[in-house]
C-alpha positions as a Markdown table, in Angstrom:
| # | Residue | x | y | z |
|---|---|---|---|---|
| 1 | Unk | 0.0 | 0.0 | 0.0 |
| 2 | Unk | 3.1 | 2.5 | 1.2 |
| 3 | Unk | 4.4 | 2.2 | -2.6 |
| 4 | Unk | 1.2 | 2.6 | -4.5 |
| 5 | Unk | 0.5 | 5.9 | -2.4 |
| 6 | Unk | 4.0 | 6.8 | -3.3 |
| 7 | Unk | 3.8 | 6.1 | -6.3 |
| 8 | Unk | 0.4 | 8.1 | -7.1 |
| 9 | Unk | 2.1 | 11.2 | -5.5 |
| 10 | Unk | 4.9 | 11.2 | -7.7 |
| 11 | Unk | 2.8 | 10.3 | -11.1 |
| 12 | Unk | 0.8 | 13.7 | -9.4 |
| 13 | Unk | 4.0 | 15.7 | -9.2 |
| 14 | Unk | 6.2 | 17.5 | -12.1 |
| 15 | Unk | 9.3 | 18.1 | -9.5 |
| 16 | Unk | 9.9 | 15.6 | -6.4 |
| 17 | Unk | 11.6 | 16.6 | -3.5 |
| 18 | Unk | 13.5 | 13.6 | -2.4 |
| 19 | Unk | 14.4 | 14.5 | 1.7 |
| 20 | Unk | 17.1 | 12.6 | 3.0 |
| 21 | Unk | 18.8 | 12.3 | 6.7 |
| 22 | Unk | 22.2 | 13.7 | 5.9 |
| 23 | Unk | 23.7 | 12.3 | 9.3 |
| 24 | Unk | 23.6 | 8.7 | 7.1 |
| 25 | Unk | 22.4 | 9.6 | 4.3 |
| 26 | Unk | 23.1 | 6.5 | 1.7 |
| 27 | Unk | 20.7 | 4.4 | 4.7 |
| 28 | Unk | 17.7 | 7.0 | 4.4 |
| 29 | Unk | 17.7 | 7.5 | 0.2 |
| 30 | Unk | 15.1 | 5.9 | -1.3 |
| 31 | Unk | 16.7 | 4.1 | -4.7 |
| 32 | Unk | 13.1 | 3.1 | -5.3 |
| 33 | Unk | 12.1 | 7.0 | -5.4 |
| 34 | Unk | 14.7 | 7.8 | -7.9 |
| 35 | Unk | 14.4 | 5.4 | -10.2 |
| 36 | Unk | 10.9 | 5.9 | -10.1 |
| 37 | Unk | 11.4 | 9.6 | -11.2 |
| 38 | Unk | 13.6 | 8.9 | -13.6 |
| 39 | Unk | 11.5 | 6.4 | -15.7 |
| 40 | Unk | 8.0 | 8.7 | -15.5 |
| 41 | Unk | 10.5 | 11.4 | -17.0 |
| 42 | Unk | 9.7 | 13.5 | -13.4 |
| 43 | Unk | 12.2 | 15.8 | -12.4 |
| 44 | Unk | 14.7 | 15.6 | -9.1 |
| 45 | Unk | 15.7 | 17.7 | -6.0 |
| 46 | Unk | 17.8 | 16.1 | -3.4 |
| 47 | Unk | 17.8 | 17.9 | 0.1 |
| 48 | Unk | 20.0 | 17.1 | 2.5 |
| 49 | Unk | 18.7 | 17.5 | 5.5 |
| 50 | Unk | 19.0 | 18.4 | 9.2 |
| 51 | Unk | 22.8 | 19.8 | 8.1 |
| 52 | Unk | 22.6 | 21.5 | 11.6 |
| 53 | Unk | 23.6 | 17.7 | 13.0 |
| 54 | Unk | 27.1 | 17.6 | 11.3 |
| 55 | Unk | 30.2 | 19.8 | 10.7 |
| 56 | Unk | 30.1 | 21.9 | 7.8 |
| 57 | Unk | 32.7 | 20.4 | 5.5 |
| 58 | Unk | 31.2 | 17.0 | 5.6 |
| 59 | Unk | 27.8 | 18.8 | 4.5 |
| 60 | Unk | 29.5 | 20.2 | 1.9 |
| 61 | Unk | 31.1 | 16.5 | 0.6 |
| 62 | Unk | 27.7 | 14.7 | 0.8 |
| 63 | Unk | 26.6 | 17.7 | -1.5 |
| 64 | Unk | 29.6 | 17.1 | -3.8 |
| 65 | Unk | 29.4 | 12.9 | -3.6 |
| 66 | Unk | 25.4 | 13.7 | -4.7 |
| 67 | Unk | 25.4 | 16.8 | -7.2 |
| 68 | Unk | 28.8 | 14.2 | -9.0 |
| 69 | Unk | 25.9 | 11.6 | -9.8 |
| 70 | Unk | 24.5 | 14.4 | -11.7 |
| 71 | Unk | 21.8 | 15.1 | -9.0 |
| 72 | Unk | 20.6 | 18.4 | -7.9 |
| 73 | Unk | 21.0 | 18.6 | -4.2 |
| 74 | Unk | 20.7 | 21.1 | -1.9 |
| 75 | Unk | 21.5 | 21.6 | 2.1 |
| 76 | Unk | 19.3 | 22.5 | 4.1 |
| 77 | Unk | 18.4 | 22.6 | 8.0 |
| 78 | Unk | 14.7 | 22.7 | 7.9 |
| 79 | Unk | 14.0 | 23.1 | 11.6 |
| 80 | Unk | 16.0 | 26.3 | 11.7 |
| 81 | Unk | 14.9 | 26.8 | 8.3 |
| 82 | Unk | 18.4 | 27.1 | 6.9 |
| 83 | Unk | 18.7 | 26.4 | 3.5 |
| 84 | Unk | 15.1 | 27.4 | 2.6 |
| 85 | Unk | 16.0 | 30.2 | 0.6 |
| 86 | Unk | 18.4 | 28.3 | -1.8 |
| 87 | Unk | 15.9 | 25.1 | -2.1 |
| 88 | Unk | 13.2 | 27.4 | -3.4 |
| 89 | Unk | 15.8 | 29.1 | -5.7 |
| 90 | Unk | 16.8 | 25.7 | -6.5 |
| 91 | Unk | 12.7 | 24.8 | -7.5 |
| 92 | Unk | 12.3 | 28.0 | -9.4 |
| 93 | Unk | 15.3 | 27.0 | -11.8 |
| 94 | Unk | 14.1 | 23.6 | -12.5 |
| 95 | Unk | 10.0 | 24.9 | -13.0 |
| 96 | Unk | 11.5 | 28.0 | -14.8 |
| 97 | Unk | 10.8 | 26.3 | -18.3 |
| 98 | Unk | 7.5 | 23.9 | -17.1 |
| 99 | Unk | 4.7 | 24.6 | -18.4 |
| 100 | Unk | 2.4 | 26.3 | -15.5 |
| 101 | Unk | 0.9 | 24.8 | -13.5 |
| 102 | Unk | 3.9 | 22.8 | -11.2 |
| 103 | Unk | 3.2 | 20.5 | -8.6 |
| 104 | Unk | 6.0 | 19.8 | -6.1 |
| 105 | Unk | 5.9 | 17.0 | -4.2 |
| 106 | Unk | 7.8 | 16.3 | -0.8 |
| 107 | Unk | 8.9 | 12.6 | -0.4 |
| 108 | Unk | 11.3 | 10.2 | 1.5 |
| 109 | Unk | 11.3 | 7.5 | 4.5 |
| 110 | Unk | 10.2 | 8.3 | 7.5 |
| 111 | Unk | 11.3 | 10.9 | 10.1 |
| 112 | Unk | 13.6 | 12.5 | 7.8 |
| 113 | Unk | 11.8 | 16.0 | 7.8 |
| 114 | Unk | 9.5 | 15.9 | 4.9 |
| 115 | Unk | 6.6 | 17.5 | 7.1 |
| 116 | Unk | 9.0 | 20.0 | 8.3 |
| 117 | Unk | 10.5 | 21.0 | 4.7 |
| 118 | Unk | 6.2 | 21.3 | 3.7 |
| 119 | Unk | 6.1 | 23.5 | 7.0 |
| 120 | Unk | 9.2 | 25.6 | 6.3 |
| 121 | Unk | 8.4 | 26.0 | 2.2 |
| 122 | Unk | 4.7 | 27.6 | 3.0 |
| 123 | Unk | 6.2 | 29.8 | 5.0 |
| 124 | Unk | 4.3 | 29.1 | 8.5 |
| 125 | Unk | 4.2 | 25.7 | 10.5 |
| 126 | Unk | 0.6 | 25.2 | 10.5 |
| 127 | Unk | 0.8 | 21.5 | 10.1 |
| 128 | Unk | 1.2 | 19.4 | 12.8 |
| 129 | Unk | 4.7 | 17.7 | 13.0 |
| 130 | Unk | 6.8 | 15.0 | 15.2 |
| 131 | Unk | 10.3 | 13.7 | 14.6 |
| 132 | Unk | 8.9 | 10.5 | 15.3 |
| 133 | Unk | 7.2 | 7.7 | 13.5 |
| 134 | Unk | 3.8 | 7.0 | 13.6 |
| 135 | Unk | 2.8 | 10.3 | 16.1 |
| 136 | Unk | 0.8 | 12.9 | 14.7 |
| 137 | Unk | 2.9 | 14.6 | 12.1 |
| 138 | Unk | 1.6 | 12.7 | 9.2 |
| 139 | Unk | -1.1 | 14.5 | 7.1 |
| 140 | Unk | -4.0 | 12.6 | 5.7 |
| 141 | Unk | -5.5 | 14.0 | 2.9 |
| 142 | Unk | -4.0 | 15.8 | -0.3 |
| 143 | Unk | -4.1 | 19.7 | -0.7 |
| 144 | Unk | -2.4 | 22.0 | -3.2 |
| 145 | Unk | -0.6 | 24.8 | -1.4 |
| 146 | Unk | 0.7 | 28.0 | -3.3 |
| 147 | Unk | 4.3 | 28.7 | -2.9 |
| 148 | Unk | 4.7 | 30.5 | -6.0 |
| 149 | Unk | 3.7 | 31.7 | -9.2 |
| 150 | Unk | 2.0 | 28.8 | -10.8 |
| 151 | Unk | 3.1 | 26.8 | -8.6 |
| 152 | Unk | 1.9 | 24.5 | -5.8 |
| 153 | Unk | 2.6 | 22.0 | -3.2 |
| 154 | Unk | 1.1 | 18.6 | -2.3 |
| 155 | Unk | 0.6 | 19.1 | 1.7 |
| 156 | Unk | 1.6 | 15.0 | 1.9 |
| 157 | Unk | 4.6 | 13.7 | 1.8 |
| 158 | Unk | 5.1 | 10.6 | 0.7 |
| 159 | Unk | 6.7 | 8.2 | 2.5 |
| 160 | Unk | 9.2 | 5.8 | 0.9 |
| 161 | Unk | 9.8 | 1.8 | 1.8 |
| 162 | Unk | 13.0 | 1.6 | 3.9 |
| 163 | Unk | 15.8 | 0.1 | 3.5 |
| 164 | Unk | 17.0 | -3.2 | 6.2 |
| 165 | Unk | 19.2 | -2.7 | 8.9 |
| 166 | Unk | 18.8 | -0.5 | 11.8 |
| 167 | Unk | 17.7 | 2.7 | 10.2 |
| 168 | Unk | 14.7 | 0.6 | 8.6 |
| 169 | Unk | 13.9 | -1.1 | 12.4 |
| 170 | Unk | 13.9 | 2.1 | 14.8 |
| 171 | Unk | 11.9 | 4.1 | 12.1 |
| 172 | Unk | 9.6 | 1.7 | 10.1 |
| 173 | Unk | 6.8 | 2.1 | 12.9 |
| 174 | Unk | 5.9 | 3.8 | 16.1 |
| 175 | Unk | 8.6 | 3.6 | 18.8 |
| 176 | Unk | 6.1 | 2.5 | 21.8 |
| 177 | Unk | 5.0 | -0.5 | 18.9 |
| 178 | Unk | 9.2 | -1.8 | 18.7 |
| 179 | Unk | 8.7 | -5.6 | 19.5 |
| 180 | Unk | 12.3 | -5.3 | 21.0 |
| 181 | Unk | 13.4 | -1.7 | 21.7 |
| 182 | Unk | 16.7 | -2.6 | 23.9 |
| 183 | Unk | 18.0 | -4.8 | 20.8 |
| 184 | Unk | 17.0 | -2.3 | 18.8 |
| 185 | Unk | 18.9 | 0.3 | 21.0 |
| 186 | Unk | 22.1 | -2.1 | 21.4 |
| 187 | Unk | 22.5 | -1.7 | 17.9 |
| 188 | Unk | 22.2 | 1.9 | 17.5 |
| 189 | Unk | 24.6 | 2.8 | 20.1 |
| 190 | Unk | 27.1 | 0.5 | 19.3 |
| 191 | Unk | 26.8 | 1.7 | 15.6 |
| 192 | Unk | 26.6 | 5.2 | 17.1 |
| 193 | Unk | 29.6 | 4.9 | 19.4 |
| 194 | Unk | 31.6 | 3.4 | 16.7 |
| 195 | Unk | 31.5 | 6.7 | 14.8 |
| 196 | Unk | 31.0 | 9.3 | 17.8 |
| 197 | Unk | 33.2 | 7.3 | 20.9 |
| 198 | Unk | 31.8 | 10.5 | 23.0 |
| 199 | Unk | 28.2 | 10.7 | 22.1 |
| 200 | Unk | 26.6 | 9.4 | 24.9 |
| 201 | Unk | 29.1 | 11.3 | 27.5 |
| 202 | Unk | 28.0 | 14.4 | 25.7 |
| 203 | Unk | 24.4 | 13.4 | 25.5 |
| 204 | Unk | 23.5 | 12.4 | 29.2 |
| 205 | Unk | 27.1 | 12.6 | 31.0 |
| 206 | Unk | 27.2 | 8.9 | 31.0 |
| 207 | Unk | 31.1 | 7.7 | 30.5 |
| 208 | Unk | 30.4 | 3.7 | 29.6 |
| 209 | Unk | 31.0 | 2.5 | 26.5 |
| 210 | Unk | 29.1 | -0.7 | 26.6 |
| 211 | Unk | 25.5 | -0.3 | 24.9 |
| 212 | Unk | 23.8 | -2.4 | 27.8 |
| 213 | Unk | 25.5 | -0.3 | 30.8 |
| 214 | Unk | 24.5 | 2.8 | 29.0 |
| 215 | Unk | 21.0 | 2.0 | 29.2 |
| 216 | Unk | 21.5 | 0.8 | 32.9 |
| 217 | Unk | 23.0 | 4.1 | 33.7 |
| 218 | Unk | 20.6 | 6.3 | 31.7 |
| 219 | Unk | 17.7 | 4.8 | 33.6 |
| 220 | Unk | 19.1 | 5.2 | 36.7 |
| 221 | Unk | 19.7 | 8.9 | 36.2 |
| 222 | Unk | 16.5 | 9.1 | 35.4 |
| 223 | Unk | 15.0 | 7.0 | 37.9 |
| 224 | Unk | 13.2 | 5.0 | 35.9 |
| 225 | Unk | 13.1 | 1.5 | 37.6 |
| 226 | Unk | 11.0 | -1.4 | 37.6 |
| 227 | Unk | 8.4 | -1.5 | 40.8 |
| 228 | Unk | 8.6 | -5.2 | 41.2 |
| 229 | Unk | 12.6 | -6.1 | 42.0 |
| 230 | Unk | 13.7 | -2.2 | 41.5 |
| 231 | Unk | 16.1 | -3.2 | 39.0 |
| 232 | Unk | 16.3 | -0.2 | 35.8 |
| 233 | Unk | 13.7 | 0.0 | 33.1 |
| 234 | Unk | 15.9 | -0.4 | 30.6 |
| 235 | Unk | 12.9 | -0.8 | 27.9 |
| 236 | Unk | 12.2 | 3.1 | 28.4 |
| 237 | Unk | 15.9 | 3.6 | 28.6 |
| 238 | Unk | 16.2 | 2.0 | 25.2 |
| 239 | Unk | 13.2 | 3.7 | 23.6 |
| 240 | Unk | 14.6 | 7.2 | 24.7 |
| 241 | Unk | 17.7 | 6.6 | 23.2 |
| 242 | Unk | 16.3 | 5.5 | 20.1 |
| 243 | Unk | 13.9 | 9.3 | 20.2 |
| 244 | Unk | 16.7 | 10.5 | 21.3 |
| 245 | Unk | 18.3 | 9.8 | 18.0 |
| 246 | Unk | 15.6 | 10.5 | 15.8 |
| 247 | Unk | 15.7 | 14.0 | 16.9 |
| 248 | Unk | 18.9 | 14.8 | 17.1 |
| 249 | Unk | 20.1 | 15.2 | 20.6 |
| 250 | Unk | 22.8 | 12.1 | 20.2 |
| 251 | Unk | 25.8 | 13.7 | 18.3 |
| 252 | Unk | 26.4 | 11.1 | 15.2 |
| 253 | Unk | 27.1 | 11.3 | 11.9 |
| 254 | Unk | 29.0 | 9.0 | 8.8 |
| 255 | Unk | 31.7 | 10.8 | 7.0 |
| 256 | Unk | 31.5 | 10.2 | 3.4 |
| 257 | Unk | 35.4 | 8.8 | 3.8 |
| 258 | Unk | 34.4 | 6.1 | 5.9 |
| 259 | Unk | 31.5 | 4.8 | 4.6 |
């Protein structure tokens, strides 16, 4: 069902915007997007997005690695609506020559910011949004919305099939609905801590490196224990790391040199 929506939006569209996490951004683009684009003759935008997460020069490669593929790819920080300005330049070049008129669309998996990159291209935030999956945040029914001259924006994203591995676990459905949040979250931070050794010191102040201990410890700053034996909750340990994540408060990200 996810793909035939998908695919209906982008049939709908003449210019898809393809919104991708750039913290791992070769784990959140959709393959399936962009070769869909490519054989209904649509055209592309790349955003990179939530640029705020990771030092400026790797931003700058992941732009470089994309826009060398011949795509067009812009960066952009959507919550602090950084990058804005240069994506709508970016729309008007491509639309410049479409007959009018253009429907954008906004696509990607989830929790990458599609709702937010609507939010911050009609110029107000009167959508409701949520970094994380399943929550309010995703619109139900379709709306055109002007954001320029003959131009106009679906109001729903469309949300791409994800990819395996841990990216396609912690945001393929709701967090509370994880059949196994602490494996889930032993994954991330051991992933996470192979890249970012520091993260969860700079996170929560907690100085262990092993992914089990770190939820041990985070529940017992937060004195989150189980009533029965008083042991730490570990399950709401491991689900806040994995929000945690999704929003941006762990420091992580792949360099495009190690990947």
């Amino acid at each position: 069902m996810r793909r035939a929506s998908l695919t209906r939006i982008i049939k709908e569209a003449d210019l898809i915007l393809e919104v991708v996490d750039i913290r791992d951004p070769l784990s959140t683009r959709s393959e399936f997007v962009e070769r869909l684009v490519k054989k209904l003759g649509k055209k592309l935008i790349i955003v990179l997005n939530k640029c705020d997460l990771v030092p400026v020069d790797i931003a700058r490669e992941w732009r470089r690695i994309f826009s060398s593929k011949g795509l067009n790819t812009v960066l952009v920080a959507a919550n602090t609506r950084s990058g804005i300005k240069t994506l709508k330049r970016g729309i008007l070049r491509i639309v410049k020559s479409m007959r009018k008129p253009v429907k954008v669309a906004v696509v990607g998996v989830p929790k990458v910011g599609k709702s937010t990159i609507i939010n911050a291209l009609k110029g107000k935030s009167s959508a409701q949004t949520s970094p994380y999956p399943g929550s309010p945040g995703y619109t139900k029914g379709v709306q055109l919305l002007r954001i320029g001259e003959g131009i106009y924006l679906l109001d729903t994203p469309g949300i791409a099939p994800l990819k395996k591995g841990i990216e396609g676990i912690i945001r393929g459905r709701p967090i509370e609905q994880l059949p196994d949040p602490v494996k889930a979250a032993v994954i991330l931070i051991h992933r996470i801590i192979r890249h970012s050794p520091h993260a969860f010191k700079i996170a929560y102040g907690i100085d262990e490196m092993d992914p089990e201990e770190i939820l041990k410890a985070l529940a017992v700053k937060r004195g989150w224990f189980y009533k029965k034996d008083k042991e730490p909750l570990i399950d709401e340990a491991a689900r806040t790391v994995i929000r945690d994540y999704l929003r941006g408060k762990i420091p992580f990200f792949l360099s495009p040199n190690k990947t």
